[in-house]
C-alpha positions in Angstrom: 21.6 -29.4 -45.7 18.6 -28.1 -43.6 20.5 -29.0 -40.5 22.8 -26.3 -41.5 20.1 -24.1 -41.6 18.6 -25.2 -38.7 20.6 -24.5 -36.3 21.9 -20.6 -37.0 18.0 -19.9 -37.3 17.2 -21.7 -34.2 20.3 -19.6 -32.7 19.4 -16.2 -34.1 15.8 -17.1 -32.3 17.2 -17.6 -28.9 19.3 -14.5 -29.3 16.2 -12.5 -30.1 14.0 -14.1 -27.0 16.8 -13.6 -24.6 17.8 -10.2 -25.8 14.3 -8.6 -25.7 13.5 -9.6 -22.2 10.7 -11.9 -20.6 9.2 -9.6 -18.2 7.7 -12.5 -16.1 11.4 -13.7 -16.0 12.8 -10.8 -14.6 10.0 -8.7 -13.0 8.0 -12.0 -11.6 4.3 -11.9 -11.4 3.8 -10.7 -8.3 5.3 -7.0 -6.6 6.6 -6.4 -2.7 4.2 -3.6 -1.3 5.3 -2.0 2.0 2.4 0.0 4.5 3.4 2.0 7.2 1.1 4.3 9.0 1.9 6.8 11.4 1.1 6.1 14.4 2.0 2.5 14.0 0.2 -0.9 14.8 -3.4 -0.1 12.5 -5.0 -3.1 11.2 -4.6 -3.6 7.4 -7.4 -4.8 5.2 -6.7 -5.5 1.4 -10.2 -5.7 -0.3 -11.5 -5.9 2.9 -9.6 -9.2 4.0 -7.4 -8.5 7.3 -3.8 -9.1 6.7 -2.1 -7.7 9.3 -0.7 -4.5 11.5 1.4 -2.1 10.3 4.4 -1.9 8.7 4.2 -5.0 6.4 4.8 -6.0 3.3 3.0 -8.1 1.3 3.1 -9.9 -2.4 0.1 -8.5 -4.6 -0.1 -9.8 -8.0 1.1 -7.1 -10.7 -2.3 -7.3 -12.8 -4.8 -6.6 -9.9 -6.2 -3.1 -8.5 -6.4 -3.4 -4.9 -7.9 -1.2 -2.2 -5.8 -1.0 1.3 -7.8 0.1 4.5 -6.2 1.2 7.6 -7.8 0.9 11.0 -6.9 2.1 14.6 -9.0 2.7 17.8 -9.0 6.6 18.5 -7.8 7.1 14.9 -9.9 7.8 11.5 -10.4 4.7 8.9 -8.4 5.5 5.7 -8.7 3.8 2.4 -6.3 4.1 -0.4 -6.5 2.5 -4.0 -3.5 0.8 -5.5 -3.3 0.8 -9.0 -1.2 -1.2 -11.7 0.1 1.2 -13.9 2.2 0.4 -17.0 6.1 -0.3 -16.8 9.5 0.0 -19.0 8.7 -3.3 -20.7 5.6 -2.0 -21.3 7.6 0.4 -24.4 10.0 -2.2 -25.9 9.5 -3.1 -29.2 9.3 -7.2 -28.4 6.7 -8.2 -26.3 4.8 -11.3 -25.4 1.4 -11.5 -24.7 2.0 -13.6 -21.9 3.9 -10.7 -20.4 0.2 -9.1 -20.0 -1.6 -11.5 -19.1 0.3 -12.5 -15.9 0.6 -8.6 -15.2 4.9 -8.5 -15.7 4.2 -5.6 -17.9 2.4 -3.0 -14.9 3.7 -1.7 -11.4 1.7 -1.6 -8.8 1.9 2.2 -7.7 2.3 3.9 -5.1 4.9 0.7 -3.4 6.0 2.2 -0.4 2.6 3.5 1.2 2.9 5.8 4.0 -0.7 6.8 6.1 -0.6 9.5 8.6 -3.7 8.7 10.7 -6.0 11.8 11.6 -7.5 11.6 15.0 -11.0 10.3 15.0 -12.9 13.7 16.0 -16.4 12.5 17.0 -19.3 15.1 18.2 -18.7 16.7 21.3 -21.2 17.8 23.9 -21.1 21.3 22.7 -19.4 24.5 24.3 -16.4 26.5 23.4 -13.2 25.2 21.1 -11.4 24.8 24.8 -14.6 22.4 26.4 -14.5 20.6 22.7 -10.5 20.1 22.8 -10.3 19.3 26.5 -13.6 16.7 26.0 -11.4 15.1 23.1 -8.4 14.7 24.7 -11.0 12.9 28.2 -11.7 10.8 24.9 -8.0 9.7 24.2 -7.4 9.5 28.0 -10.3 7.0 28.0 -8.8 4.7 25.3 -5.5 5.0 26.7 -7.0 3.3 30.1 -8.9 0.6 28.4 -5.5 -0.3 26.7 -7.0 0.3 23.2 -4.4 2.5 22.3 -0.3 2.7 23.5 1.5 5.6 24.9 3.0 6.3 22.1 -0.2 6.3 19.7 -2.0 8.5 23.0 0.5 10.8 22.7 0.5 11.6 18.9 -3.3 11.8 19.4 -3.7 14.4 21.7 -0.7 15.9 20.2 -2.9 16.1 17.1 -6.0 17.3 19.0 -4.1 20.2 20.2 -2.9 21.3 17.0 -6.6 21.0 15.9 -7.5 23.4 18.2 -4.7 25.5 18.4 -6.0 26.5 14.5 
């Protein structure tokens, strides 16, 4: 007799769990972030750890905050913040506290980070705004010969110093 019982209970349970959706099951615990910069090829530090050059992606846990750093010869450091901010499952009327502790109920935000790297504009010897750009661009010239910085990065750079200056 409690058999009979049992099992439509035991049914109706499943069809409850299943219905409302384990976020961990279908979000996961961790979230793909993409960083590009332009130029490309800066050095990516998460929380100060080096984990590559850029683009990449990489797998951050849902729950955490994480700062990103971006470095490149010729170019100015830049640091962003990425925050987990809540998601859908977040607003359903089931949830499981499981679900927040292993993060399945955030987004990490912003996902797809794009940098656009400012020239690293360091003290010039003085003079007019034509000694100062020309003096610059000597400086971009210089890490272009060491092989510090490609082509292609040397001429976005001086492409930036000129529109600096042409202000």
């Amino acid at each position: 007799m409690k058999l009979r019982f049992l099992v439509p209970a035991m049914l109706a349970g499943c069809v409850l769990t299943f219905s409302s959706g384990c976020a961990v099951l279908s979000k996961g615990r961790t979230q793909t972030v993409v960083v590009r910069s332009v130029p490309e090829g800066a050095t990516g530090l998460i929380n100060g750890i080096e984990v590559g050059q850029t683009p990449f992606k990489i797998d951050l846990k849902r729950s955490s905050a994480y700062t990103i750093e971006l470095r490149k010869a010729g170019f100015e450091n830049v640091a962003t913040v990425v925050l987990p901010v809540a998601n859908e499952y977040d607003k359903r009327f089931l949830r499981w506290g499981l679900d927040y502790e292993l993060g399945a109920m955030t987004d990490l935000t912003p996902d797809d980070l794009v940098v656009e790297m400012k020239p690293a504009l360091a003290d010039s010897s003085g003079g007019d705004r034509f000694q100062e750009m020309t003096y610059r661009v000597l400086q971009a010239d210089a890490l272009l010969a060491a092989k510090e910085i490609s082509r292609h990065d040397h001429k976005y750079l001086v492409a930036e110093i000129v529109k600096f200056y042409s202000n």
